[in-house]
C-alpha positions in Angstrom: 0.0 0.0 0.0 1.2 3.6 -1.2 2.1 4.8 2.4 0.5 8.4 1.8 -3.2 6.2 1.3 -4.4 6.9 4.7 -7.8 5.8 4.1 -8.5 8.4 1.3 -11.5 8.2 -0.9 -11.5 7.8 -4.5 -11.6 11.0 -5.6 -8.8 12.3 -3.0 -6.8 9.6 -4.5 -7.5 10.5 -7.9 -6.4 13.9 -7.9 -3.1 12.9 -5.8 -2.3 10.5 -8.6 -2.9 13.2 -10.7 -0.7 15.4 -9.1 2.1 13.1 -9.1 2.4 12.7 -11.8 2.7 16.4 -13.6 5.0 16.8 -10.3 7.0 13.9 -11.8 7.4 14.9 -15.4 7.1 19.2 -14.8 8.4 19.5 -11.2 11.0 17.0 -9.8 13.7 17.1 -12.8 13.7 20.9 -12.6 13.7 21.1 -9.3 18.2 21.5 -8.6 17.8 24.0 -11.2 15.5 26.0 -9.5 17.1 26.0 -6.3 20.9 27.1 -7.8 19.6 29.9 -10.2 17.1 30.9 -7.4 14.3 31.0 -10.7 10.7 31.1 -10.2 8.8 28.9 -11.2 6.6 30.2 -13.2 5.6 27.3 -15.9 4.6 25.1 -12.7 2.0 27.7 -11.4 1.0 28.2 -15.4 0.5 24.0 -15.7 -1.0 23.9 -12.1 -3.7 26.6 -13.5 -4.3 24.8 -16.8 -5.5 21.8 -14.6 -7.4 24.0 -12.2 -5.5 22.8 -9.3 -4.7 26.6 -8.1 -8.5 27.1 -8.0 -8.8 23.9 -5.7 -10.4 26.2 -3.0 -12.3 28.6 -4.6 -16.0 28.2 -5.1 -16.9 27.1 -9.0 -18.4 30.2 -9.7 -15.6 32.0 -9.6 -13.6 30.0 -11.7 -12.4 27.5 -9.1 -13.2 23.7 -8.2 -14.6 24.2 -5.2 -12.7 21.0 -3.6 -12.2 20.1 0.1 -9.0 21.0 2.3 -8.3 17.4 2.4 -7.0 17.4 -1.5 -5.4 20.9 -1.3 -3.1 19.3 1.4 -2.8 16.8 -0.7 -1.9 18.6 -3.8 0.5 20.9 -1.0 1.9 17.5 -0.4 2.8 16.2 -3.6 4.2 19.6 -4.9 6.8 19.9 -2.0 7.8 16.2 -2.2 9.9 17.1 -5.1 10.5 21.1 -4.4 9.7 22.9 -1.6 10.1 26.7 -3.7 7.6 25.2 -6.1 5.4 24.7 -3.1 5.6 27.9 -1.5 5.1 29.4 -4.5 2.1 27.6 -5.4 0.6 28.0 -1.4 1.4 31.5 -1.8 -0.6 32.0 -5.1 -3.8 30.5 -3.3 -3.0 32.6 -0.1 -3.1 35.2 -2.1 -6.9 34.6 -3.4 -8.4 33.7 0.2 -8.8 37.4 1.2 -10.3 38.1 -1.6 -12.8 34.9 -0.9 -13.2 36.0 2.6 -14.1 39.3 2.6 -14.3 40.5 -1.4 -17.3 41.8 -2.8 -19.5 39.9 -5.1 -17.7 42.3 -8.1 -14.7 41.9 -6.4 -14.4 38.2 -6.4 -15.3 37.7 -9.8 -13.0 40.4 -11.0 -10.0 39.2 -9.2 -10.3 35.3 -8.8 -10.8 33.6 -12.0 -7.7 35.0 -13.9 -5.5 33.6 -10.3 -7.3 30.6 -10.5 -5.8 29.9 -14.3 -2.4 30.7 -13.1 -2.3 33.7 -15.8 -1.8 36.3 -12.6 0.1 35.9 -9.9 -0.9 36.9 -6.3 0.5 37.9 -3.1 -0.3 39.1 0.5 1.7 41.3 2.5 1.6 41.5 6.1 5.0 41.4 7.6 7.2 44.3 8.0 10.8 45.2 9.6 9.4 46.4 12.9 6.4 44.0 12.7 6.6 40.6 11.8 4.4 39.0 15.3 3.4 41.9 16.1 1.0 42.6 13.7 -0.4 45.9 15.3 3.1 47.3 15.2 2.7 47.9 11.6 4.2 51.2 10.1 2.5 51.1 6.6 -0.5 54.0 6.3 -3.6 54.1 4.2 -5.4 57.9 4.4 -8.4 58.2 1.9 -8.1 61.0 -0.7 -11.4 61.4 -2.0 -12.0 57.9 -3.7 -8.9 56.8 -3.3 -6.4 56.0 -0.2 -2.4 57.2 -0.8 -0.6 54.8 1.1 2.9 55.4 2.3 5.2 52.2 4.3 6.8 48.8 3.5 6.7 45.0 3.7 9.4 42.5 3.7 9.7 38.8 3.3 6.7 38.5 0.6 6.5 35.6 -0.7 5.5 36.0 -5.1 6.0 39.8 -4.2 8.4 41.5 -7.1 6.4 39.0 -9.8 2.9 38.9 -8.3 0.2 41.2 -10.7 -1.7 41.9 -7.7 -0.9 41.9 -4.0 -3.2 42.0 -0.8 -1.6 44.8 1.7 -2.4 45.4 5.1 -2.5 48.9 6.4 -3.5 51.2 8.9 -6.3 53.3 8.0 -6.1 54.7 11.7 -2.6 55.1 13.1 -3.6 55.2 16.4 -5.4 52.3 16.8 -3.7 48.5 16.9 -5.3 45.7 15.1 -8.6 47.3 15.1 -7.2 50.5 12.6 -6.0 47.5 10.2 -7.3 47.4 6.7 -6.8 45.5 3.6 -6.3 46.6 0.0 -5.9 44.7 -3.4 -2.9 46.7 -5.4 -2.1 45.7 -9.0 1.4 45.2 -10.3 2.4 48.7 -12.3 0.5 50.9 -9.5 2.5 54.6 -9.9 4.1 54.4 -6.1 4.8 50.7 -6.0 8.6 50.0 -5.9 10.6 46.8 -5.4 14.3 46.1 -3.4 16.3 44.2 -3.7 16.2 40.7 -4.5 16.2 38.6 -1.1 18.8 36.4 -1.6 17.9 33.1 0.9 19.3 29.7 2.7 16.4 27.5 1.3 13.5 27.7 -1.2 15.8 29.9 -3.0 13.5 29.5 -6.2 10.2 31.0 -4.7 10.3 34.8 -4.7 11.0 37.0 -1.8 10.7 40.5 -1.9 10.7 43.7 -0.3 8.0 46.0 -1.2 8.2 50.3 -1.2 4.3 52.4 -1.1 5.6 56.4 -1.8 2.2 58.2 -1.8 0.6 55.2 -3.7 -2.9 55.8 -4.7 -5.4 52.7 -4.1 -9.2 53.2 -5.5 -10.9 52.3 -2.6 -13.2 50.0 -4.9 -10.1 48.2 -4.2 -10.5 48.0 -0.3 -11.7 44.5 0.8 -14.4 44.5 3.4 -15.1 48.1 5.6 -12.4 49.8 7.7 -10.4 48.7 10.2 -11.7 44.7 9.6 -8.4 43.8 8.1 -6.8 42.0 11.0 -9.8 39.9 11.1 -9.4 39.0 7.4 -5.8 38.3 8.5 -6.7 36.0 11.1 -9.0 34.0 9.0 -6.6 33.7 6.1 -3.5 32.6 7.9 -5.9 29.6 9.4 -5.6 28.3 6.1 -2.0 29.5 5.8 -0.9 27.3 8.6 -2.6 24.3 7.0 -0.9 24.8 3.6 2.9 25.0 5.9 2.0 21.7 7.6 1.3 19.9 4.1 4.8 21.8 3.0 6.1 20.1 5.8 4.8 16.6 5.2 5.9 16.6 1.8 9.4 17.9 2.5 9.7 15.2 5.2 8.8 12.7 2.5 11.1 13.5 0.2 13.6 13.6 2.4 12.7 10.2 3.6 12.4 8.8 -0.1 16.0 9.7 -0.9 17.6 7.9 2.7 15.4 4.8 2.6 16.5 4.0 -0.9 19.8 5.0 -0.6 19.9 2.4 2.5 19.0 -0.1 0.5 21.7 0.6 -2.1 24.6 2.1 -0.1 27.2 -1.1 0.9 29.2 -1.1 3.6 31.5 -3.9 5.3 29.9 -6.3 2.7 25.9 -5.6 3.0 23.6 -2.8 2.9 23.6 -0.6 5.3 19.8 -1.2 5.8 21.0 -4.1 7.1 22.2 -2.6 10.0 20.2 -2.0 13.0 21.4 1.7 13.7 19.8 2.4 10.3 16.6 0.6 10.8 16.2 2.5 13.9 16.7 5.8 12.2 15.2 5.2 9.4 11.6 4.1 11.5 11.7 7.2 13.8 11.9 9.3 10.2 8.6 7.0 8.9 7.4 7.3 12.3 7.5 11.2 12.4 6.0 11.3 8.5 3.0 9.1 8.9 2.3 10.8 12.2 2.5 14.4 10.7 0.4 13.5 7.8 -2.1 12.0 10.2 -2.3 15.2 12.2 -2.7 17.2 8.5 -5.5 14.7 7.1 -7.1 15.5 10.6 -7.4 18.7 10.8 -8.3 19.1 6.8 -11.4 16.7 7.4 -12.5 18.8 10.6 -12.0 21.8 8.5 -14.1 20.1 5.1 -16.6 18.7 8.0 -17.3 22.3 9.9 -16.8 20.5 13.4 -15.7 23.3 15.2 -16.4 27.4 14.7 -12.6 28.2 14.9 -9.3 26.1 14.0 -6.9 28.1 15.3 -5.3 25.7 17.7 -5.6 22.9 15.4 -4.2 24.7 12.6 -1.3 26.3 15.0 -0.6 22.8 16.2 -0.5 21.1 13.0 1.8 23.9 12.0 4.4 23.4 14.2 4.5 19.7 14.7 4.7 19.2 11.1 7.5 22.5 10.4 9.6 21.0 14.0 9.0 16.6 12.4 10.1 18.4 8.9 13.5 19.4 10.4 14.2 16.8 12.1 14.0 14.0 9.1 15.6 16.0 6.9 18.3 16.4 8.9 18.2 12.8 9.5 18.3 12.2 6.1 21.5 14.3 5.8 23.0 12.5 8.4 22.0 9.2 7.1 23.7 9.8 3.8 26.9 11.2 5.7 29.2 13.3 2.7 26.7 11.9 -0.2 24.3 13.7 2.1 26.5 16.9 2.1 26.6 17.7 -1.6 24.0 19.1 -3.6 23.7 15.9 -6.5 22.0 14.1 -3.4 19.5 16.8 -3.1 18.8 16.1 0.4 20.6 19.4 1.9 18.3 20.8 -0.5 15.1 19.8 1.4 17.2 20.5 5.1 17.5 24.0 4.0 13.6 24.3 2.7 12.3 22.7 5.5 14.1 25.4 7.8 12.0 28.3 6.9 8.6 26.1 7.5 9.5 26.6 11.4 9.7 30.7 10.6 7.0 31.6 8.4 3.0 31.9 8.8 3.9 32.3 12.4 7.2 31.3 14.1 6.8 27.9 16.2 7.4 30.0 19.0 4.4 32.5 18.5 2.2 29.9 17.4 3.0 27.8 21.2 1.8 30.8 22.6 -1.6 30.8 20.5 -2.4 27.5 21.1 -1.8 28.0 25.0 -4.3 31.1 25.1 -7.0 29.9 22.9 -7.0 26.8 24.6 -7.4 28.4 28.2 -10.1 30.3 26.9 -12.0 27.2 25.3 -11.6 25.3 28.9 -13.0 28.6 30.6 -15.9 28.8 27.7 
């Protein structure tokens, strides 16, 4: 039995097979290439589009499937298996529409969704900046409305898709006194007078997803572009990076995976004083805790997919957090494993496994540090026992 099965229906197992497979023949052999010239990779989210796997989420109306969490963590899966930048970047394209399905207008969602959904624009959302990357009400960046427009003046960093994305979501303070209730959220297109770029953000691991730093000098924003009313953006935040956390622990899984792929056969190929070195029970033993940590990760991720698909609780923030960082801290572990397993074979990029150590590093930092997210789950939990 295919060990990622894990009592999946038809249909999930369908479009995983699916998956593998353009992974296989589009993904996987460009995947080295994409991590040493640090290249995005664009054809993948064009292909994923053409198969209407970006729109896995989105409601059909709105040029999406409509699917269930449970095969978009598949799909998240599959997709890091071979290449954790392809991954991010494809997460980061659907982050970038669930704003816009949370809190867009009727005009809005069918203006911005379906051409993301195709893969023929790319999206982003920007949150984080120098001074506030946790601390989400310590943002700098201001909105003030002109008329029917906003200018907005700041920065972000650390955006995922953000020097290639043709339209980002950005958070802003529309009220500079107030914390997270003066947060708003805007859609800005690529080509906006005011919009700048830095530097490319050269990185440790998934060096072929983009990363940039964005510049707003008196950028003007129609406020037809404002998603939801004022001051409701950390709300939208919240809601989005529910999903967010999801879509890191399937990264995770799938990292781990591949990681684990490359050691077990290796193992089994690899002779030392006359035998495999399968053979030997110090492998073995390594080797299980690795499967161990995999199949328990990807149990944690089918979990919380089917309680999200099934509606059994109002909020999923502690799942979500915890699935997050169990998967991201089990991610870092095999990989490094994996490394260690393959000793200097493991050390030198043909093997590819450094490769997923360095991706899986950044799966602990993003959508929440592990750190931050500890803390979530230990307040929304007291509050649930005192509820």
């Amino acid at each position: 039995m295919d060990m990622t099965d894990l009592d999946l229906n038809a249909e999930d197992i369908a479009v995983r097979d699916l998956v593998r497979q353009v992974v296989a023949r589009e993904v996987a052999p460009l995947a080295r290439q994409v991590d040493e010239e640090e290249r995005f990779p664009l054809e993948a989210i064009r292909t994923f589009g053409e198969l209407g796997l970006i729109g896995i989420l989105v409601p059909k109306e709105y040029g999406g499937t409509g699917s269930t969490m449970q095969q978009y963590a598949i799909v998240m899966e599959e997709i890091a298996r071979a290449c954790g930048a392809t991954a991010a970047s494809f997460m980061t394209q659907v982050h970038g529409m669930l704003p816009v399905i949370l809190a867009g207008s009727e005009e809005q969602k069918k203006k911005w969704l379906p051409a993301a959904c195709a893969g023929k624009q790319i999206t982003a959302i920007a949150l984080t900046e120098p001074n506030a990357g946790s601390d989400v009400a310590a943002m700098q960046t201001l909105a003030l409305r002109d008329g029917d427009h906003y200018v907005i003046n700041g920065s972000k960093i650390f955006i995922t898709n953000g020097s290639v994305a043709d339209y980002i979501c950005i958070f802003a303070k529309t009220d500079r006194n107030a914390k997270h209730e003066g947060i708003s959220l805007f859609l800005v297109e690529r080509g906006t007078p005011g919009l700048s770029y830095g530097n490319p953000l050269l990185k440790m691991g998934i060096r072929g997803s983009n990363t940039a730093e964005l510049f707003f000098t008196d950028m003007r924003v129609p406020a037809a572009n404002r998603l939801g009313p004022e001051g409701n953006g950390f709300g939208i935040a919240m809601g989005a990076l529910g999903d967010a956390r999801i879509s890191t622990a399937a990264q995770s899984v799938g990292l781990a995976q591949g990681a684990y792929d490359i050691a077990f056969n290796y193992a089994q190929e690899r002779k030392q004083f006359g035998q495999a070195i399968y053979g030997f029970q110090a492998v073995q033993l390594m080797l299980m805790d690795m499967y161990m940590g995999v199949v328990s990760g990807r149990l944690m991720l089918y979990q919380l997919a089917r309680m999200i698909d099934r509606k059994t609780r109002s909020e999923y923030s502690v799942e979500s957090a915890m699935a997050k960082v169990y998967c991201s801290d089990m991610a870092m572990k095999v990989t490094t494993d994996a490394v260690q397993l393959l000793g200097g074979y493991g050390y030198i990029r043909e093997y590819n496994v450094e490769r997923f150590m360095r991706d899986a590093k950044i799966t602990q930092i993003y959508d929440g540090t592990n750190q931050i997210n500890r803390l979530l789950m230990a307040r929304r939990l007291l509050k649930r026992m005192k509820d």
